[in-house]
C-alpha positions in Angstrom: 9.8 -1.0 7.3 10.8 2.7 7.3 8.7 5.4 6.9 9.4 6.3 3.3 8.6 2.6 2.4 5.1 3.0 4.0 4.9 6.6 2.1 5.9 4.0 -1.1 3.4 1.1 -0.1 0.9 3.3 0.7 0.6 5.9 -2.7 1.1 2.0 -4.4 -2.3 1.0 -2.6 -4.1 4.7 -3.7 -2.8 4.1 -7.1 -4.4 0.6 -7.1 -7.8 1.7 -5.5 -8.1 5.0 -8.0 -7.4 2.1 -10.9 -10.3 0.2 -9.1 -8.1 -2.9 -9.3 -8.6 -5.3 -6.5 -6.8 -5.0 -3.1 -7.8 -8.2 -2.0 -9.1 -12.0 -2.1 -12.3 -11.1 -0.8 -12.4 -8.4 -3.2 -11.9 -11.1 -6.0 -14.9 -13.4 -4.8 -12.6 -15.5 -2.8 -14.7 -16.9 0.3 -12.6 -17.4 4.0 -13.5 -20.8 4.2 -11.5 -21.4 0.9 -8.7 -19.9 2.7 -7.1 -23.3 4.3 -7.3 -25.0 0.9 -5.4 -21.7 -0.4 -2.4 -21.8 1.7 -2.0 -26.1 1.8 -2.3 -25.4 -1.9 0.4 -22.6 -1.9 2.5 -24.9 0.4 2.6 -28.3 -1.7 3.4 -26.1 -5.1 5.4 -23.0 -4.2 7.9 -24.2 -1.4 10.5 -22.1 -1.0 13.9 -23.7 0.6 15.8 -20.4 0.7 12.6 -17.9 2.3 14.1 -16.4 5.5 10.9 -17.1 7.3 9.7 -20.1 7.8 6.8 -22.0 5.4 4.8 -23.9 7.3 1.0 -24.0 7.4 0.1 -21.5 9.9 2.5 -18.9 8.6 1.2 -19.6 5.2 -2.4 -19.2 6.2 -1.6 -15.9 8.1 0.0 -14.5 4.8 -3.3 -15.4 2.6 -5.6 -14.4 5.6 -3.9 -11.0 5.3 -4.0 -11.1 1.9 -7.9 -11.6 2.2 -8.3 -8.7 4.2 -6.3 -6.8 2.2 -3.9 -6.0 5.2 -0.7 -4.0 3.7 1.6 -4.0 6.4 
């Protein structure tokens, strides 16, 4: 990502903390051990054959663990 991207993403996240809108799972009462059932779920429903990376489980589960965290890059 170039840096006026993470200038973009960044004033995108401000914006959404000022709004006091959620920045994450955890922040929406979603526990980590519901986190495995999350991304099988994501997985079995919302394949998709043309994503450049690859969908398998443990990319899957790294996405929603970031996603927890609230990890924006």
């Amino acid at each position: 990502m170039d840096k006026a991207s993470h200038v973009v993403v960044k004033e995108i996240f401000r914006l959404l903390s000022d709004l006091e809108i959620p920045l994450s799972l955890r922040e929406l009462g979603i526990t980590r051990d519901q986190l495995p059932y999350i991304a099988k779920t994501a997985l079995k429903n919302w394949s998709r054959p043309n994503s450049p990376r690859p969908l398998n489980y443990e990319n899957v589960l790294g996405l929603v663990e970031k996603i927890w965290y609230g990890k924006q890059f």
